[in-house]
N, C-alpha and C positions, 0 to 999 in steps of 0.2 A: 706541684713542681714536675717539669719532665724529667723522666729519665735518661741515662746517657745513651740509649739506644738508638742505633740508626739503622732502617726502616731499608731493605732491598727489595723493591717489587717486578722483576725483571723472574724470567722462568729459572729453575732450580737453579741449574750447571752455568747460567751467568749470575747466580748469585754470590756463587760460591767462589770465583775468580775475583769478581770484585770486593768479595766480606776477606780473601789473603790478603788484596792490597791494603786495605783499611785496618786491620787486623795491625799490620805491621806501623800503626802510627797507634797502635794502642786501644782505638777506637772498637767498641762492641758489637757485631752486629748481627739484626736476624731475618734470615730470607724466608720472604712472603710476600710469593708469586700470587701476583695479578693480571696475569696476560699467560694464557696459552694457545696454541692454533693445531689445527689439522689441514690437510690436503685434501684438498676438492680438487674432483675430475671436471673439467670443461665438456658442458656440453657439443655433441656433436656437429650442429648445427652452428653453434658460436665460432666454433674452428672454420666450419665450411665459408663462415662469413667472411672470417677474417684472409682469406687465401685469394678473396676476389682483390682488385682494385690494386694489384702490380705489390715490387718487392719491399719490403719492411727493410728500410736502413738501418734501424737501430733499436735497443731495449731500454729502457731506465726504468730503473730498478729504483723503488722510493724505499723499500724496506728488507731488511735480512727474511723475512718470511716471505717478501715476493721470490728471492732467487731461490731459498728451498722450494718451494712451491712451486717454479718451473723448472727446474733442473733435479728436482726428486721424479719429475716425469717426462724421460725422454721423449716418449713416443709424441706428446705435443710438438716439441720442436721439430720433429720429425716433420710435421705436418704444416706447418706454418712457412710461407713463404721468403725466408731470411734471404737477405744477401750473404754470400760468400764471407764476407768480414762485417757484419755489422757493429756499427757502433756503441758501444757499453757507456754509459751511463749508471751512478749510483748515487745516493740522497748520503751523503756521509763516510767518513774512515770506518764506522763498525759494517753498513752494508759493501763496502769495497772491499774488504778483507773476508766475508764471506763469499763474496762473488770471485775473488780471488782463488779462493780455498776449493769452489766448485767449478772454475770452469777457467778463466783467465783475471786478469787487472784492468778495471776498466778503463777504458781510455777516459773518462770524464767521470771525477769527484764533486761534487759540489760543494759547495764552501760559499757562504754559510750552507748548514746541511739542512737544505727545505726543497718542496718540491719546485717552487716557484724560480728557485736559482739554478734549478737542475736544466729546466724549460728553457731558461737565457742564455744557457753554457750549450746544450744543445742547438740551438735556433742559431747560435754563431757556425755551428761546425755543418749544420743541413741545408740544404736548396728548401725552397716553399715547394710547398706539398708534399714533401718527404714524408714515409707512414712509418712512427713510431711505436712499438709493442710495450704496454705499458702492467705487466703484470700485478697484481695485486691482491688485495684481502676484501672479506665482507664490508669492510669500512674505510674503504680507500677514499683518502682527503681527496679535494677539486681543484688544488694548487698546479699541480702537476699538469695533467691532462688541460686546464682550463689555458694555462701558460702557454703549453704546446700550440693550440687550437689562436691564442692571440698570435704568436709569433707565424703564422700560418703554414704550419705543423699537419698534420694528420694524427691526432693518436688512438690505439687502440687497445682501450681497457680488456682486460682479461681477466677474470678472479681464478686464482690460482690455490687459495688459502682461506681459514674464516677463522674467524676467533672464536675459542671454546672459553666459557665462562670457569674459571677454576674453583668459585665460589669461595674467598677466603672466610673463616670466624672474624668478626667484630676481634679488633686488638686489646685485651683487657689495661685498665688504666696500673701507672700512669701515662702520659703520651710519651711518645717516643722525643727525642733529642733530633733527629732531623729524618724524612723520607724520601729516598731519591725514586724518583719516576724517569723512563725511559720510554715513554711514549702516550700519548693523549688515550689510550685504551687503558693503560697501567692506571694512566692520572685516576679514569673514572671509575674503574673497580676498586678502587682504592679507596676514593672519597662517598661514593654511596655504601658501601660496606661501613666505613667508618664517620658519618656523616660530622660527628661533634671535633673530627681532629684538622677542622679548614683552618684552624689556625698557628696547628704546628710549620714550625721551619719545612721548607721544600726544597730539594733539586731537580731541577729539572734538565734533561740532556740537550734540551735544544729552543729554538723559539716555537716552533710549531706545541710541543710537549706546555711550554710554560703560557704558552696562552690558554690553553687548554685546564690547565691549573688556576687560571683568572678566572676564567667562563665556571668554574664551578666552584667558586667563593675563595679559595684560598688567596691571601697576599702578603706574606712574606715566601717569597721565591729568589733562589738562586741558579737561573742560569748555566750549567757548562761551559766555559770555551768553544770545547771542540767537545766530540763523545770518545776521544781517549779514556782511558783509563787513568791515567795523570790528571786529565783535566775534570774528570768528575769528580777523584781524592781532591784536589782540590778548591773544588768545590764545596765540596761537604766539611773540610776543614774551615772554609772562608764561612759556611752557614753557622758552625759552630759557635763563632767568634761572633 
């Protein structure tokens, strides 16, 4: 039988905001972090590339670790061809509110929160051949940039961040009561560390996240809403049930 535990695999300090809210519905929870990153410096020559071929309209930002990651280092921007006001772009309310927190609001949320709907909401507000800055991680999805590139976009990846393995222990039985994953990197440090729990209850924060949860055997998954804080309680209320 599982236990009533539920499962936070997001880094510490968002663990712990989210195990208050859940906390307060009675729910037990224990945070193990699956996903950490650091900041990589851009090579010099990748900068040089990216300053040819006229002004960069806009940014979209697919993840909260791209906007630390380029705005933990000024001197890139410094160096990169921006327009004046370019336009901001983010993959979701949790990277809007950090983008938010470091620099302004961006003008374009995307909804649903995928790279692919970020590229349709942009491609409405850009001219063809507008060049895109598309900062990112060691393992940045092809929704995005691929999106850009149909709608005939220019975009230009940049790795800003890489994911550091945090290497968790195997979860000792019994399984947990439900595990929420907040991104296809969570999903799979999560499930190769714990290979025998593809069959516990999941949440997942998004569609990108919950297929990512498919592709690596699990299938009972629940979805978020949105990646509020609201709508992940409840979801993990709804998984319960």
């Amino acid at each position: 039988m599982p236990t009533d535990l539920i499962v936070l695999t997001r880094r510490e300090s968002d663990n712990l905001l989210l195990s208050a809210r859940l906390g307060a519905h009675g729910l037990r929870c224990l945070s193990y972090p699956c996903i950490d990153t650091c900041v990589v410096v851009p090579h010099q020559d990748t900068l040089m590339e990216l300053t040819g071929g006229g002004a960069i309209g806009a940014i979209a930002f697919p993840s909260r670790g791209a906007v630390e990651g380029l705005y933990d280092q000024p001197t890139i921007l410094a160096q990169l061809p921006l327009e004046s006001e370019p336009l901001l772009g983010a993959v979701g309310p949790a990277t809007a509110k950090v983008l938010s927190a470091r620099h302004r609001a961006p003008d374009i949320v995307a909804d649903p929160a995928t790279g692919a709907a970020l590229a349709e909401e942009l491609a409405l507000r850009l001219g063809g051949g507008a060049r895109v800055l598309v900062p990112g991680g060691d393992k940045q999805r092809p929704e995005l940039p691929d999106g850009l590139n149909a709608a005939g976009l220019i975009p230009l990846t940049l790795q800003v961040y890489a994911h550091q393995d945090p290497a968790p222990e195997p979860l000792p039985p019994p399984p947990p009561a439900v595990v929420f994953c907040a991104s296809p990197s969570a999903a799979q440090t999560f499930l190769h560390t714990n290979p025998d729990l593809k069959t516990c209850a999941f949440v997942a924060i998004g569609p990108t996240t919950e297929a990512s949860l498919r592709d690596l055997g699990a299938t009972r998954i629940t979805r978020a809403k949105s990646t509020t804080g609201e709508a992940i309680t409840e979801a993990v209320l709804h998984a319960l049930s």
